[in-house]
DRENDO-1510 file (C-alpha; in Angstrom, 1 decimal, always signed):
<recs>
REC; n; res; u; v; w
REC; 1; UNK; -90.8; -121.0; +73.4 .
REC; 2; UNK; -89.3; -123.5; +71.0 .
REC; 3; UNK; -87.7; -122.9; +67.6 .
REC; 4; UNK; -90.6; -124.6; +65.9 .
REC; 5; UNK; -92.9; -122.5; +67.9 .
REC; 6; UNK; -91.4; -119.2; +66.6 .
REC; 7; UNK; -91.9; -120.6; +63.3 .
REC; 8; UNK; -95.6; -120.9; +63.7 .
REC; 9; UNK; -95.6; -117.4; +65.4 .
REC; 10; UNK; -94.4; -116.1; +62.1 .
REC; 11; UNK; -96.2; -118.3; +59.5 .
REC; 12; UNK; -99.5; -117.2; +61.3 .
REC; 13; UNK; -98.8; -113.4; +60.9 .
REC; 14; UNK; -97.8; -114.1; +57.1 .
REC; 15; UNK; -101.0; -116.2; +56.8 .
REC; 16; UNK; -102.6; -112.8; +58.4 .
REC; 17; UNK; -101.3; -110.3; +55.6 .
REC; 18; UNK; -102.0; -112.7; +53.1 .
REC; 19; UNK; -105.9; -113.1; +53.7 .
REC; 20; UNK; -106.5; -109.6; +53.5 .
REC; 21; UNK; -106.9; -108.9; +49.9 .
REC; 22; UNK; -109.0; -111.9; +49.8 .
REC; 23; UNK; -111.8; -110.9; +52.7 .
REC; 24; UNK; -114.2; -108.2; +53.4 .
REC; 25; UNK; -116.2; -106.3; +55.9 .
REC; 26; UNK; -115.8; -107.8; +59.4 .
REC; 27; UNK; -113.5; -110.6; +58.1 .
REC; 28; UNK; -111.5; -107.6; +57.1 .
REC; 29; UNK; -111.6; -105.9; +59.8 .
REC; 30; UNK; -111.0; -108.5; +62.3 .
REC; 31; UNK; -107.6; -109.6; +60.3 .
REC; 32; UNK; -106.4; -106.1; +60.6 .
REC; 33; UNK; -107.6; -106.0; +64.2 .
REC; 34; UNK; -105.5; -109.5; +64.9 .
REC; 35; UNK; -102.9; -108.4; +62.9 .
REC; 36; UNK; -102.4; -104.9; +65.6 .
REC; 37; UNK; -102.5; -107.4; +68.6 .
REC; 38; UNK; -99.5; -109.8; +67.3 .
REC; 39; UNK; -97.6; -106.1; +66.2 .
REC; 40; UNK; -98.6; -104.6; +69.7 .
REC; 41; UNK; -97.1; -107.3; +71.5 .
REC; 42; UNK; -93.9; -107.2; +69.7 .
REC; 43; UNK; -93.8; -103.7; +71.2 .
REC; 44; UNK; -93.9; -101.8; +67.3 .
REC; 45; UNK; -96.7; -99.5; +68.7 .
REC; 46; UNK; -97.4; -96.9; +66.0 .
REC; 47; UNK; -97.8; -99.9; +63.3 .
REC; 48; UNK; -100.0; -101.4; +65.8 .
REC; 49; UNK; -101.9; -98.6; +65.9 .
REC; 50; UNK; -102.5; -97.9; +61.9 .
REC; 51; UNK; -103.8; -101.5; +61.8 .
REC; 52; UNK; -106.2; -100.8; +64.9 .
REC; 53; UNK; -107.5; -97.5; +63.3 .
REC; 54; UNK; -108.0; -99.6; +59.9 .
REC; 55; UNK; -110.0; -101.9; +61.6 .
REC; 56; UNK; -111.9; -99.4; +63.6 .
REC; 57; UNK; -112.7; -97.4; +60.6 .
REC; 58; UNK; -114.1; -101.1; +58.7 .
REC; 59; UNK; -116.0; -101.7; +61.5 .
REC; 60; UNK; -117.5; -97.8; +61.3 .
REC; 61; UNK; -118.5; -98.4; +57.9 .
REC; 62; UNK; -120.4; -101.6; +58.6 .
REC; 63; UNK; -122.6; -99.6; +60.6 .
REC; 64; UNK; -124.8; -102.7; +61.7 .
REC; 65; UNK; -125.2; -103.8; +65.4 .
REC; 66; UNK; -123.5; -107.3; +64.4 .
REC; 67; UNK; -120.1; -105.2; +64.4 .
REC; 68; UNK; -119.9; -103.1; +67.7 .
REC; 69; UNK; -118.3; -105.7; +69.5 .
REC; 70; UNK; -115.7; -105.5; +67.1 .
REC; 71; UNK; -115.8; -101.8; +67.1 .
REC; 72; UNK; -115.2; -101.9; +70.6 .
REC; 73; UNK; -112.2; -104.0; +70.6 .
REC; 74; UNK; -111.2; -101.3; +67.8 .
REC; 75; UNK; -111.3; -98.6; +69.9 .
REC; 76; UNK; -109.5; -100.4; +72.9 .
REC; 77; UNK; -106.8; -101.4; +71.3 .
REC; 78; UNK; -106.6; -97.9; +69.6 .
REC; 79; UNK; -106.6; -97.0; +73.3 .
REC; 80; UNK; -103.7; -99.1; +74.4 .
REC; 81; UNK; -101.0; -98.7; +71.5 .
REC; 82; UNK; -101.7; -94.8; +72.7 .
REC; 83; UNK; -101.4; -95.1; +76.0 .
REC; 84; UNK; -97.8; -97.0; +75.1 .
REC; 85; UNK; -96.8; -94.2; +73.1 .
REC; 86; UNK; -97.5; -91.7; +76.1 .
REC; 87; UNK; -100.3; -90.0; +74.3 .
REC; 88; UNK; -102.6; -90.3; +77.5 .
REC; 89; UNK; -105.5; -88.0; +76.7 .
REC; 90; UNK; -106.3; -89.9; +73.3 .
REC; 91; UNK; -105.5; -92.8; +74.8 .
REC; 92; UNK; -108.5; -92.7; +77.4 .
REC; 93; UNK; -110.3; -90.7; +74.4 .
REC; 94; UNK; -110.4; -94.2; +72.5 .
REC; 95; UNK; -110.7; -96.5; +75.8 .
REC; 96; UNK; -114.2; -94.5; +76.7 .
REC; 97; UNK; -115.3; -95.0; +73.4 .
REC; 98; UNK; -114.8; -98.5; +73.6 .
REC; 99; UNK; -116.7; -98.2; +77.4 .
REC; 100; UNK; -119.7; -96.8; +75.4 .
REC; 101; UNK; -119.9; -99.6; +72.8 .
REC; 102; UNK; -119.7; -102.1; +75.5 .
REC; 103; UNK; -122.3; -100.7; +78.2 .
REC; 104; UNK; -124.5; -99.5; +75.5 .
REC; 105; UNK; -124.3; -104.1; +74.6 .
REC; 106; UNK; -124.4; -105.1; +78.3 .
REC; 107; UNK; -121.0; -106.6; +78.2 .
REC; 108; UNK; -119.4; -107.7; +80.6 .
REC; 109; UNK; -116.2; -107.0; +79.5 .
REC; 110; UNK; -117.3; -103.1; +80.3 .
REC; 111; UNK; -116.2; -102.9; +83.4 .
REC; 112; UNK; -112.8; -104.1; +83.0 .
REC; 113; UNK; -112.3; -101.7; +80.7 .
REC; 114; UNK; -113.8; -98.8; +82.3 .
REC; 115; UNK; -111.2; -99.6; +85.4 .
REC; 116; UNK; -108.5; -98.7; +82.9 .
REC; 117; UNK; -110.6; -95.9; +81.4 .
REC; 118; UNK; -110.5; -94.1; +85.2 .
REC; 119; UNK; -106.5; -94.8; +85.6 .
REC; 120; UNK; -105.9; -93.1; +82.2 .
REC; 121; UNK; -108.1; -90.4; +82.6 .
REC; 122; UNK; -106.2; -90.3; +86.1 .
REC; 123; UNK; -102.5; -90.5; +84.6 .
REC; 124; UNK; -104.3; -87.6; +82.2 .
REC; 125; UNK; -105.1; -85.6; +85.5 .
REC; 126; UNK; -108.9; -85.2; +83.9 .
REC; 127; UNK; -110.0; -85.7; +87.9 .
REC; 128; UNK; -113.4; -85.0; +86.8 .
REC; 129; UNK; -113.6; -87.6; +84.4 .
REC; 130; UNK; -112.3; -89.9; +87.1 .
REC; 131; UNK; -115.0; -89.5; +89.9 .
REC; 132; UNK; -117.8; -90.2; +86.9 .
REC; 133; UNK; -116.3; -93.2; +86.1 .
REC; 134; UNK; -114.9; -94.9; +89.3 .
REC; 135; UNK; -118.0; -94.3; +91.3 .
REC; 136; UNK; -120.0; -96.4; +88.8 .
REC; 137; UNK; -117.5; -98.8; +88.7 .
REC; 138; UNK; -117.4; -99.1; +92.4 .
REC; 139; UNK; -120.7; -99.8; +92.5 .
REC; 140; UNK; -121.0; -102.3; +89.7 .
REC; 141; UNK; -118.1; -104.4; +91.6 .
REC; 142; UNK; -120.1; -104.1; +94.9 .
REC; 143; UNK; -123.1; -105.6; +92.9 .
REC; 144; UNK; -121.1; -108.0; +91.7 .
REC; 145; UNK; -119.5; -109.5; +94.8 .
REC; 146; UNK; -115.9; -108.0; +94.0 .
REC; 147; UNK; -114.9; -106.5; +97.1 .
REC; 148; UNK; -111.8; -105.8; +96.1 .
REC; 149; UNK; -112.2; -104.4; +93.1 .
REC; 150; UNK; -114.7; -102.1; +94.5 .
REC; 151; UNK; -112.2; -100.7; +97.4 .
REC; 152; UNK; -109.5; -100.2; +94.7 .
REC; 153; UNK; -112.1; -98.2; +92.4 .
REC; 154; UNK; -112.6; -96.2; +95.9 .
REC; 155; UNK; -109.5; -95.7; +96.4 .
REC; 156; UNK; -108.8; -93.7; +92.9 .
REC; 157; UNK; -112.1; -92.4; +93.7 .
REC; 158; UNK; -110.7; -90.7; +96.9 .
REC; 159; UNK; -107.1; -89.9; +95.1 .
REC; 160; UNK; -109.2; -87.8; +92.7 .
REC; 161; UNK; -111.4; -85.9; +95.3 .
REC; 162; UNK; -108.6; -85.0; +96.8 .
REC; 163; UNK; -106.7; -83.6; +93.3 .
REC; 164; UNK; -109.9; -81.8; +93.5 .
REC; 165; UNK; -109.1; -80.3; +96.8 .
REC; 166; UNK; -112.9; -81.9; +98.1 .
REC; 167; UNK; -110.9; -83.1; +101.3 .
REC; 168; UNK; -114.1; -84.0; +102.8 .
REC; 169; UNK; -115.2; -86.2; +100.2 .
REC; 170; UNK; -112.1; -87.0; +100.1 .
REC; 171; UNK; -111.7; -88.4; +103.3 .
REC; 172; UNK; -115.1; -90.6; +103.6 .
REC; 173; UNK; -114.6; -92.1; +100.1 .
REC; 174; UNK; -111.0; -93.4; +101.7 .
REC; 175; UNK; -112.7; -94.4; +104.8 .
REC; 176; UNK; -114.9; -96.7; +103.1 .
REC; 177; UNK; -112.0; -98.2; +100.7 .
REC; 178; UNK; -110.4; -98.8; +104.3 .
REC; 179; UNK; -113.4; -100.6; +105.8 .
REC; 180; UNK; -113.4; -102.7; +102.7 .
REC; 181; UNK; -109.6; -103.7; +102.6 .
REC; 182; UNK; -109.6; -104.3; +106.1 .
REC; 183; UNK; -112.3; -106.9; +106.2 .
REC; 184; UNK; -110.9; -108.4; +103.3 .
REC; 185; UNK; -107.2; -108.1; +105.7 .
REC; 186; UNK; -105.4; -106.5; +102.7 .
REC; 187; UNK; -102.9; -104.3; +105.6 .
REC; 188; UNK; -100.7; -102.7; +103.4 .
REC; 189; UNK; -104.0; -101.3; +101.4 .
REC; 190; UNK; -105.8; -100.1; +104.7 .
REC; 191; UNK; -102.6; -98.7; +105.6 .
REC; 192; UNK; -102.1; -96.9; +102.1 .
REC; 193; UNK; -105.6; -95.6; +102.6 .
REC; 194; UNK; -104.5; -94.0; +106.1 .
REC; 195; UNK; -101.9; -92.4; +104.7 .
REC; 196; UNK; -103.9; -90.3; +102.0 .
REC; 197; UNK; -106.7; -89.8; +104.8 .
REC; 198; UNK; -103.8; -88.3; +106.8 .
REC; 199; UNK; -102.6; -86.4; +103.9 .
REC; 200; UNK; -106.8; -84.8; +103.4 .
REC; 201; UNK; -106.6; -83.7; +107.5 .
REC; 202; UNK; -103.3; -82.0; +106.7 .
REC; 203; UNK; -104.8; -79.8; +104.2 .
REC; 204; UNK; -108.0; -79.3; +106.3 .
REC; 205; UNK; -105.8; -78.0; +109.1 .
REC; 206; UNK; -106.4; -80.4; +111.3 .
REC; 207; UNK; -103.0; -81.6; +112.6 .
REC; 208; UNK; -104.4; -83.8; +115.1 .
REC; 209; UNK; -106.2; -86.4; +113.3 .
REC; 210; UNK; -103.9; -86.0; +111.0 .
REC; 211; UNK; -101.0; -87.5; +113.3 .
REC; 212; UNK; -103.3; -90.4; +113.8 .
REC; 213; UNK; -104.2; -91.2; +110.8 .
REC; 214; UNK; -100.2; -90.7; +110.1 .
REC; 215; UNK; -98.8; -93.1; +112.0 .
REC; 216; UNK; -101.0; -95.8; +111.7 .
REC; 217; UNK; -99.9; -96.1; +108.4 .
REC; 218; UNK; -96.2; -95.6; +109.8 .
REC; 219; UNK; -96.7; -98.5; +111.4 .
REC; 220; UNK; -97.7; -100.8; +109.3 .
REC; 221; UNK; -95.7; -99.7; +106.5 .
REC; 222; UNK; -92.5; -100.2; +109.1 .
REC; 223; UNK; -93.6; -103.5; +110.4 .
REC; 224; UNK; -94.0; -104.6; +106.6 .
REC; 225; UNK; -90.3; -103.1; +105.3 .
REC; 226; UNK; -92.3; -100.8; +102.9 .
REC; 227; UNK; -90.1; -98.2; +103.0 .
REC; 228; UNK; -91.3; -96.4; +100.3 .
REC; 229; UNK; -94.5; -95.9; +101.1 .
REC; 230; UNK; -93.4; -95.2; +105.3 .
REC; 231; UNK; -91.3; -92.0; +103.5 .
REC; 232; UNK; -94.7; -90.4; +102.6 .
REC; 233; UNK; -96.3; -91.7; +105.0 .
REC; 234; UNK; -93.8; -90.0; +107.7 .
REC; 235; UNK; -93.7; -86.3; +105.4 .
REC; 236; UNK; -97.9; -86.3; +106.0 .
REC; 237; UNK; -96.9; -87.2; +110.1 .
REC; 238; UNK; -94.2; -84.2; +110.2 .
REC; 239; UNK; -96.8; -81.8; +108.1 .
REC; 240; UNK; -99.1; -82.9; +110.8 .
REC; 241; UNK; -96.4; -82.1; +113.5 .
REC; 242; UNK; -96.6; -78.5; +112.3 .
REC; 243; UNK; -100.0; -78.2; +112.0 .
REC; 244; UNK; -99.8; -78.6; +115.8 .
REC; 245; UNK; -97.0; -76.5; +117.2 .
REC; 246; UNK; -94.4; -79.2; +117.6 .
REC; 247; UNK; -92.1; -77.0; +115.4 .
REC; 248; UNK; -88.8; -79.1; +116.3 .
REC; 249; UNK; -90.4; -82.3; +116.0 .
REC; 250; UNK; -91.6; -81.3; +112.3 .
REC; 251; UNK; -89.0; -80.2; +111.7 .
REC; 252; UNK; -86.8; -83.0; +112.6 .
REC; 253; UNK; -89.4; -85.6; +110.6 .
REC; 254; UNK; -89.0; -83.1; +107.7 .
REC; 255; UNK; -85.8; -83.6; +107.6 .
REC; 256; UNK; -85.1; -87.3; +107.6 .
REC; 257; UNK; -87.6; -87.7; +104.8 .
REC; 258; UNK; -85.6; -85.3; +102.9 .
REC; 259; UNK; -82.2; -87.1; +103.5 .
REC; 260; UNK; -84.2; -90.6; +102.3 .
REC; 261; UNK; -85.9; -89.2; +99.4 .
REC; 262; UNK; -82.4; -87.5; +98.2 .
REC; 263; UNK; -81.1; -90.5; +97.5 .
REC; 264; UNK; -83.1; -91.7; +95.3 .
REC; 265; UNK; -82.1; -91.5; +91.5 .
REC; 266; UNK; -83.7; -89.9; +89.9 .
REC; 267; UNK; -84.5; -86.9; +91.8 .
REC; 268; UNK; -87.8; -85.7; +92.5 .
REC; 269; UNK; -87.0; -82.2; +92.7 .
REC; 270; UNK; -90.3; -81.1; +93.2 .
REC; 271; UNK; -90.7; -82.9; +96.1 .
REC; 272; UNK; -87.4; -81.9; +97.8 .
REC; 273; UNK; -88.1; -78.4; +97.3 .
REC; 274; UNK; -91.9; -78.8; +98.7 .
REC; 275; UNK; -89.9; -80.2; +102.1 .
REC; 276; UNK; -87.0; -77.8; +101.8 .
REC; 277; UNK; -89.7; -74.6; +101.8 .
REC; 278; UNK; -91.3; -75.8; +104.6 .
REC; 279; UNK; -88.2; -76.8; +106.7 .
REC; 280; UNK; -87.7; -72.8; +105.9 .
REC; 281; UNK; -91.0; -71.5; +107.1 .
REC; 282; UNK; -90.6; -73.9; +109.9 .
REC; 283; UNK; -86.8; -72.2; +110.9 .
REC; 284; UNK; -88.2; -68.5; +110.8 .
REC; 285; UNK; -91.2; -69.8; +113.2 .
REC; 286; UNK; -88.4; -70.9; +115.3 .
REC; 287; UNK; -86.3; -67.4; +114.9 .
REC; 288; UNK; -83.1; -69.7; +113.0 .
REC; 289; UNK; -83.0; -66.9; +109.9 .
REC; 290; UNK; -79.4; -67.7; +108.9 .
REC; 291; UNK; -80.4; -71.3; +108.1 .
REC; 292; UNK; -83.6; -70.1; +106.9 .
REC; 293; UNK; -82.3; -67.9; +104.2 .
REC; 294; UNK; -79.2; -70.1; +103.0 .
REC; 295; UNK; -82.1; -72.9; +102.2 .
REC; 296; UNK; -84.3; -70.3; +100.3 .
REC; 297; UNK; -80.6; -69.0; +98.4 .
REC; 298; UNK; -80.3; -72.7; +97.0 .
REC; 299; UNK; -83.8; -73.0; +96.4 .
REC; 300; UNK; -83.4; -70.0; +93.8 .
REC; 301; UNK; -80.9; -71.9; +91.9 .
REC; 302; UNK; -82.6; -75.2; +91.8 .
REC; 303; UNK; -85.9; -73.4; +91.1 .
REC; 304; UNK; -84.1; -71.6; +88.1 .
REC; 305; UNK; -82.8; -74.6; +87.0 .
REC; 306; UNK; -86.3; -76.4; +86.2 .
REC; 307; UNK; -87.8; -73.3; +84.3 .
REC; 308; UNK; -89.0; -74.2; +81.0 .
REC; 309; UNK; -87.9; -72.2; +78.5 .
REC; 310; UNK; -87.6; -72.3; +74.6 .
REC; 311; UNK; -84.2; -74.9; +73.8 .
REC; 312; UNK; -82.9; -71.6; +71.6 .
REC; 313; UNK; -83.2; -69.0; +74.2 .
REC; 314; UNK; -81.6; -71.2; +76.3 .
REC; 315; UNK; -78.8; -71.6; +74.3 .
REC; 316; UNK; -78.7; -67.6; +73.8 .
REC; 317; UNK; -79.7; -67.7; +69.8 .
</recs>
């Protein structure tokens, strides 16, 4: 960007303030609306929002069908200058407000939006929310030719069956997302879908499958240098290793995802004590109590350690 282009930037926005004593109704409102984009993008998101709740509130008033499409971009951009500020639930609040507006018009910007909705509602853990949402969206993007889209709405589809703990459901809705990436020969996708379809037979009980489904994703995370994703993948193989006697072998898988995940800064303590208890159940199947016990001892600490408790009891006020 120039100097003289910066200068524009700025005279615009003035320009912006200036007009709004002198229009009304949805002139009004769409000034304040523009006005929250150029703040939102300087990253001032609670100003951002005011002027997007100003506008929203104009466009409420109006009342008339001529104004919905406005109301809608109201309530979206409500929706993201919330989600910025971490405030998830009202966040995906606004956003499905703004869905509404937009199916209830036949818009096609709808869909878009309703792809965020379903992540938001995700990142809000409102799973049920999430299957309403994504399923329709995967089957407007099959109508419209959008393969991918479609097996990425499955995909969170199958992600919030399985938050669900409907493991079955679970497992087919990945299965399809799979079929989909792999005819459109997106690897590390079909791969990612294994891995979570692995994850589904662990909690079923059913270690075998689960190894297969396991290490295909192994593989192809391995053979691709996604090492991230080959961690996880490799905890769901040596869950699965468990699952089928092969004690020593889990145990062994356990523990190398462990040493790989504690390096990582920061530290997912949740995560290492979820391996660390079951490298302890795993040492008492194998009759190695001393080991056992001095893994559950540190586990006290570390669990005591991440208790949430008031700041002033804390610090013994």
């Amino acid at each position: 960007m120039s100097e003289d282009d910066g200068q524009d930037d700025l005279v615009t926005e003035e320009m912006l303030w200036d007009r709004i004593p002198e229009v009304y109704g949805a002139d009004r409102a769409n000034t304040y609306y523009e006005l929250s984009a150029r703040i939102f993008a300087r990253g001032q998101y609670d100003e951002a929002l005011a002027l997007a709740e100003t506008a929203r509130d104009i466009f409420s008033e109006l009342g008339h069908t001529d104004s919905s499409e406005g109301l809608a971009q109201a309530y979206s951009a409500i929706g993201y200058n919330l989600n910025q500020l971490k405030r998830m639930d009202e966040a995906a609040t606004a956003m499905s407000k703004a869905v509404e507006i937009l199916r209830e018009n036949k818009s096609p910007l709808s869909l878009e939006l309703a792809c965020t909705l379903g992540e938001w509602w995700y990142a809000s853990k409102n799973f049920e929310k999430v299957v309403e949402i994504m399923h329709e969206c995967a089957q407007e993007h099959l109508v419209d030719g959008n393969q991918i889209g479609a097996a990425n709405d499955l995909h969170l589809l199958g992600c919030a069956y399985r938050e669900l703990k409907q493991f079955e459901l679970a497992i087919t809705t990945f299965k399809e997302a799979r079929l989909i990436f792999k005819s459109e020969k997106e690897v590390i996708h079909v791969a990612r879908c294994d891995q979570k379809i692995a994850s589904c037979y662990v909690e079923l009980g059913d270690g075998e499958k689960a190894m297969e489904a396991a290490r295909k994703a192994i593989d192809v995370f391995e053979t691709g240098h996604d090492h991230r994703r080959e961690t996880f993948a490799l905890f769901e193989y040596g869950k699965a290793e468990v699952l089928v006697g092969k004690l020593e072998d889990g145990l062994l898988t356990l523990d190398g995802v462990l040493q790989i995940i504690s390096e990582d800064e920061p530290k997912d303590f949740e995560l290492i004590i979820d391996i660390e208890t079951r490298m302890s159940t795993i040492l008492r199947g194998l009759g190695r109590m001393d080991e056992a016990n001095e893994i559950d001892r540190r586990l006290i600490a570390v669990r005591e350690a991440m208790e949430n408790v008031p700041v002033s009891e804390d610090l013994g006020d």
